[in-house]
PyMOL commands that place a pseudoatom at each C-alpha (Angstrom):
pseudoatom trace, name=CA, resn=UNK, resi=1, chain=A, elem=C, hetatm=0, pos=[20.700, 40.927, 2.250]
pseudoatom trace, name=CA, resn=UNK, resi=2, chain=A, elem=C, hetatm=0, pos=[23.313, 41.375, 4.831]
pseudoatom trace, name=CA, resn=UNK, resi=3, chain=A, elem=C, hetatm=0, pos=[22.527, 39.806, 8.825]
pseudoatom trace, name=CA, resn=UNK, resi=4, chain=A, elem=C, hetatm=0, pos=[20.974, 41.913, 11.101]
pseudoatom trace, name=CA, resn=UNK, resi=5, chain=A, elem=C, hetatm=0, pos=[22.659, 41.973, 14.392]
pseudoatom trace, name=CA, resn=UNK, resi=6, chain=A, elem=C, hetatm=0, pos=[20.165, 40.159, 15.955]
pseudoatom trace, name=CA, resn=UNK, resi=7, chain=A, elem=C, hetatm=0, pos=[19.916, 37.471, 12.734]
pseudoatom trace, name=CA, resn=UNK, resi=8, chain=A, elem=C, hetatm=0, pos=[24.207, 37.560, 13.988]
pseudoatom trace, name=CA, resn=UNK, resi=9, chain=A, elem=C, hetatm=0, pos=[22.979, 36.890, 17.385]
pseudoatom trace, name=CA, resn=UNK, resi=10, chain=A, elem=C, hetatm=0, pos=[20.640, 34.148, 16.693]
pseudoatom trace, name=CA, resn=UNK, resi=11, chain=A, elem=C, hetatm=0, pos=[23.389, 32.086, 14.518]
pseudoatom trace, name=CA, resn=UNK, resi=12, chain=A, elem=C, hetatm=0, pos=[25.261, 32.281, 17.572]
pseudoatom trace, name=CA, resn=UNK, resi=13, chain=A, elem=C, hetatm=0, pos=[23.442, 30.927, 19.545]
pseudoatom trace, name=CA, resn=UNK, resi=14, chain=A, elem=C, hetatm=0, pos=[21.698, 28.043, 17.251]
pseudoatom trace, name=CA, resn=UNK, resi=15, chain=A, elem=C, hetatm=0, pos=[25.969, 27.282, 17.435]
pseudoatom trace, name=CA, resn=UNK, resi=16, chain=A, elem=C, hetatm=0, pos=[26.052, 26.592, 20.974]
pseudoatom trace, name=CA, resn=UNK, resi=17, chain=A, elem=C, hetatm=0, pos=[23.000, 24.498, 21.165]
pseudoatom trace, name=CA, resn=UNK, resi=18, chain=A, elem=C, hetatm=0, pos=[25.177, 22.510, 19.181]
pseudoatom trace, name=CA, resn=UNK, resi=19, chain=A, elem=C, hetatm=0, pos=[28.492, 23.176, 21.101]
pseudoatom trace, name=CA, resn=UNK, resi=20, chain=A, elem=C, hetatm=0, pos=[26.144, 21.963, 24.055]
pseudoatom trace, name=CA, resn=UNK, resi=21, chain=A, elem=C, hetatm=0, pos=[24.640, 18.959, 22.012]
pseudoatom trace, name=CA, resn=UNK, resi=22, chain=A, elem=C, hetatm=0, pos=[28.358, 17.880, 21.925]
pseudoatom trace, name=CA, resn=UNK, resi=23, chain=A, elem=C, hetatm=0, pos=[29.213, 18.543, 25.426]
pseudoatom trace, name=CA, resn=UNK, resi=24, chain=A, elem=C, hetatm=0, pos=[31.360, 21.274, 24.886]
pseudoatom trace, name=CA, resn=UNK, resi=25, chain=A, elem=C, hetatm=0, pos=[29.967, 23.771, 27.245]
pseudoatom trace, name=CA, resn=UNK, resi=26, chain=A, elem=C, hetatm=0, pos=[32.897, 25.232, 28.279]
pseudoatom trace, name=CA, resn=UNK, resi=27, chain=A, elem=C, hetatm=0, pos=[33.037, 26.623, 24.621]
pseudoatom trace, name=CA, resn=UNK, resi=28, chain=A, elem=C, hetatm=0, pos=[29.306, 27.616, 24.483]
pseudoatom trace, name=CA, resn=UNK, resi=29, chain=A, elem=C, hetatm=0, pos=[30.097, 29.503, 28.155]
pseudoatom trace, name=CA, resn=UNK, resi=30, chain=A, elem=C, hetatm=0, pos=[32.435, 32.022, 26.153]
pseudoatom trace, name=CA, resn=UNK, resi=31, chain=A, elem=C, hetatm=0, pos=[30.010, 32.919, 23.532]
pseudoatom trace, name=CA, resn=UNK, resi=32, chain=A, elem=C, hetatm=0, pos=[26.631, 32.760, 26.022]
pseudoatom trace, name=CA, resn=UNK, resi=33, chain=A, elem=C, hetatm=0, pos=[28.564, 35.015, 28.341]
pseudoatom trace, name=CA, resn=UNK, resi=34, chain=A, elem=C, hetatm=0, pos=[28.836, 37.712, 26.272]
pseudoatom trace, name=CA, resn=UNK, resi=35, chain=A, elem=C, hetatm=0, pos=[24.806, 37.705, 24.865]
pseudoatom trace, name=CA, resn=UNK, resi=36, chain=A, elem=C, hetatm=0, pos=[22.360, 39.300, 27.918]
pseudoatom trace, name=CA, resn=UNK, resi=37, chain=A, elem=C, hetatm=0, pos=[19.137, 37.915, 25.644]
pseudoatom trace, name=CA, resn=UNK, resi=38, chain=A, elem=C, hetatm=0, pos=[16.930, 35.633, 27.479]
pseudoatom trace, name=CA, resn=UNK, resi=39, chain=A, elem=C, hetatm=0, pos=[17.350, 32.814, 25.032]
pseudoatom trace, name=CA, resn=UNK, resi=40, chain=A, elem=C, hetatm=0, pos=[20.987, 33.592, 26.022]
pseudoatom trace, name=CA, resn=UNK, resi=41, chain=A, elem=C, hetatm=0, pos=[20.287, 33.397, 30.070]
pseudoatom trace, name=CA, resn=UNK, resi=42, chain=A, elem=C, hetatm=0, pos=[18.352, 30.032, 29.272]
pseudoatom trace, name=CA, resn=UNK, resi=43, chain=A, elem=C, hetatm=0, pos=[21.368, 28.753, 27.902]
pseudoatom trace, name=CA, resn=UNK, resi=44, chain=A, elem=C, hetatm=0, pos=[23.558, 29.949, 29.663]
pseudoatom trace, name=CA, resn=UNK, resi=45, chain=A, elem=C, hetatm=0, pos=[21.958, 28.034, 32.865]
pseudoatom trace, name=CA, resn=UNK, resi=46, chain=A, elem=C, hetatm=0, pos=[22.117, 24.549, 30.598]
pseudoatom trace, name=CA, resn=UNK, resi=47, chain=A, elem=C, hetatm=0, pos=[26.052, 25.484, 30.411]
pseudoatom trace, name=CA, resn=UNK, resi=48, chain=A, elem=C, hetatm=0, pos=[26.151, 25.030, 34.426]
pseudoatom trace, name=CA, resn=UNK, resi=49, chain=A, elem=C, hetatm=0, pos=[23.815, 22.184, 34.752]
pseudoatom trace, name=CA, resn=UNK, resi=50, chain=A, elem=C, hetatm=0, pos=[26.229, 20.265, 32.011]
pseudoatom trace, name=CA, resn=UNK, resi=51, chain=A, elem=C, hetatm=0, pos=[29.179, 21.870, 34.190]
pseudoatom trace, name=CA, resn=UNK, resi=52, chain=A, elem=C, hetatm=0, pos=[27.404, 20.271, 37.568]
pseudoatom trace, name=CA, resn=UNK, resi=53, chain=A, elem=C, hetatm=0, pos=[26.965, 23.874, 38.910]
pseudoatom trace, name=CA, resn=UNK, resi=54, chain=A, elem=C, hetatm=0, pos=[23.220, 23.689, 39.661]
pseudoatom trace, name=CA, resn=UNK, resi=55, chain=A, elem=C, hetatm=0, pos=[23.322, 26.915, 41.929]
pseudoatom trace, name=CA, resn=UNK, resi=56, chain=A, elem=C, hetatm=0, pos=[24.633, 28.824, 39.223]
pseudoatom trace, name=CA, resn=UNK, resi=57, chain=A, elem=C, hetatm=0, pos=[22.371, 26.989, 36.852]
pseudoatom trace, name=CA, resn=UNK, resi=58, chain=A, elem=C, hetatm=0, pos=[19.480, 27.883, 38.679]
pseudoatom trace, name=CA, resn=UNK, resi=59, chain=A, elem=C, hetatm=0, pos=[20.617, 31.514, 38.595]
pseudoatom trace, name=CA, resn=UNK, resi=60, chain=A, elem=C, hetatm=0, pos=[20.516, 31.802, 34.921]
pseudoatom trace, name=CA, resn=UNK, resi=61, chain=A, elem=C, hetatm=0, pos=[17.133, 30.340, 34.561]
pseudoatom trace, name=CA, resn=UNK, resi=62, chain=A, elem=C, hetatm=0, pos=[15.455, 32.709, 36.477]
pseudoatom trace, name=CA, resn=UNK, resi=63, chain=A, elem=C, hetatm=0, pos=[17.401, 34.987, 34.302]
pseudoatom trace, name=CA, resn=UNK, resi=64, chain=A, elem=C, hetatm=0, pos=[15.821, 33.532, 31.838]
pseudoatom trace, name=CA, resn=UNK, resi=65, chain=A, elem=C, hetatm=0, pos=[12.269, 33.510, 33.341]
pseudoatom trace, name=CA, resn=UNK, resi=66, chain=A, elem=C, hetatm=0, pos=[12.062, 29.965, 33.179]
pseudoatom trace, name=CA, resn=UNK, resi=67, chain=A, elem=C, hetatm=0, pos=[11.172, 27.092, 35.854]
pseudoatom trace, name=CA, resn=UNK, resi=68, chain=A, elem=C, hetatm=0, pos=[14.571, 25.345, 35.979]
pseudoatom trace, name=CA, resn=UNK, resi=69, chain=A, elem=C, hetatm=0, pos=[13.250, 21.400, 35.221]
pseudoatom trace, name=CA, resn=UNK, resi=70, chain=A, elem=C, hetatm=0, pos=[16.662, 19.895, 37.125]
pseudoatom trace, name=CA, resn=UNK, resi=71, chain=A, elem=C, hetatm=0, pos=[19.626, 18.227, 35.933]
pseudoatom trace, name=CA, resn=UNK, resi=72, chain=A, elem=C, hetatm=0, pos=[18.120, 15.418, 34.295]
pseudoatom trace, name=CA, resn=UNK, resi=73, chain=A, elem=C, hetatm=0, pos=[16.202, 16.879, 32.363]
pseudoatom trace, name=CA, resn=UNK, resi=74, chain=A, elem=C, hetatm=0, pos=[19.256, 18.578, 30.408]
pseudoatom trace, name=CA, resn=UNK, resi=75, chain=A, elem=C, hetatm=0, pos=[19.259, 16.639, 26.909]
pseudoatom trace, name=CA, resn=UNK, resi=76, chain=A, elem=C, hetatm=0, pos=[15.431, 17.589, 26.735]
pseudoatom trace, name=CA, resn=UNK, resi=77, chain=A, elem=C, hetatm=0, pos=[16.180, 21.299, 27.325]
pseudoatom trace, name=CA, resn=UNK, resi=78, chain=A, elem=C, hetatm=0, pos=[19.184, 21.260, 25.079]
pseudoatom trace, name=CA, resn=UNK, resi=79, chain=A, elem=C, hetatm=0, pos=[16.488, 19.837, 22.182]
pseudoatom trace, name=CA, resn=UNK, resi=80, chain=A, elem=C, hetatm=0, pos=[13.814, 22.221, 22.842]
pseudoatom trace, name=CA, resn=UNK, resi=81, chain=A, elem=C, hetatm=0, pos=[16.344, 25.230, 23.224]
pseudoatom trace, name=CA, resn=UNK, resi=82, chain=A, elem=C, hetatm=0, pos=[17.207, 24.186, 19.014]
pseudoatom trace, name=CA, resn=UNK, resi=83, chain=A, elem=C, hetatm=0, pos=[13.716, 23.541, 18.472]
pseudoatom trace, name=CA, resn=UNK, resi=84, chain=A, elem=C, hetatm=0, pos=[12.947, 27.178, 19.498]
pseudoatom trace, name=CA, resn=UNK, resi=85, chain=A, elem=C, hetatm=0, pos=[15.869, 28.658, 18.074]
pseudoatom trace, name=CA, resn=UNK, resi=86, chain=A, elem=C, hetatm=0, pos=[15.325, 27.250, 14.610]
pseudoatom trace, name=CA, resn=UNK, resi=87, chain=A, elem=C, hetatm=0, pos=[11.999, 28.131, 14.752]
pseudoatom trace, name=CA, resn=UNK, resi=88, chain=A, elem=C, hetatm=0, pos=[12.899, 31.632, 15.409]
pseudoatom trace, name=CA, resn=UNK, resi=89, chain=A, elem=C, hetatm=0, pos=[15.835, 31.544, 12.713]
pseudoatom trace, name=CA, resn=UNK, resi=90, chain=A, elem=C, hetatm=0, pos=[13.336, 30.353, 9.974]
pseudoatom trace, name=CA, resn=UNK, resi=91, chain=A, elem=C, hetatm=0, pos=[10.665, 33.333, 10.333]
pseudoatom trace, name=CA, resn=UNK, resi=92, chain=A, elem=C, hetatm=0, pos=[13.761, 35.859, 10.288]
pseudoatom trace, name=CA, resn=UNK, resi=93, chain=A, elem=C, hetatm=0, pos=[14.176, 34.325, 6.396]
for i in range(1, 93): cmd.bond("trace and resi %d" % i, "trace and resi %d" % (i + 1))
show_as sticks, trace
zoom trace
């Protein structure tokens, strides 16, 4: 059975939780930019809060519709964004 686009999207974006895992958010910024999905927005504000841009981080968490939980809490947020993901990407199966 071929991807859906959304089953497309999803991959995507369980990549840059890992691009993020690994620091490299600057790559993760080119492929969140270009998703408008909430999960999207929520990552999209970890990008800027690995980049030091809080403002802009803050932006894309309301975005999001999440409480932004502040820079140090960025390693947690980068876990629970793949723990979400995956769970998402396993009931698409």
């Amino acid at each position: 059975m071929p991807n859906t686009g959304r089953e497309m999207r999803d991959d995507r974006l369980i990549e840059v939780v890992e691009l993020l895992a690994r620091g490299a958010w600057q790559e993760a910024h080119g492929i969140v930019q270009q998703d408008k999905s909430p999960e999207a927005a929520w990552l999209h504000g970890i990008v800027h809060t690995l980049e030091g841009d809080i403002e802009n981080a803050r932006h894309w968490y309301r975005e999001a519709n999440r409480t932004f939980p502040g820079a140090e809490a960025v390693q947690g947020e980068i876990a629970t964004a793949r723990e979400v993901l995956m769970a998402k990407d396993r009931h698409v199966e």
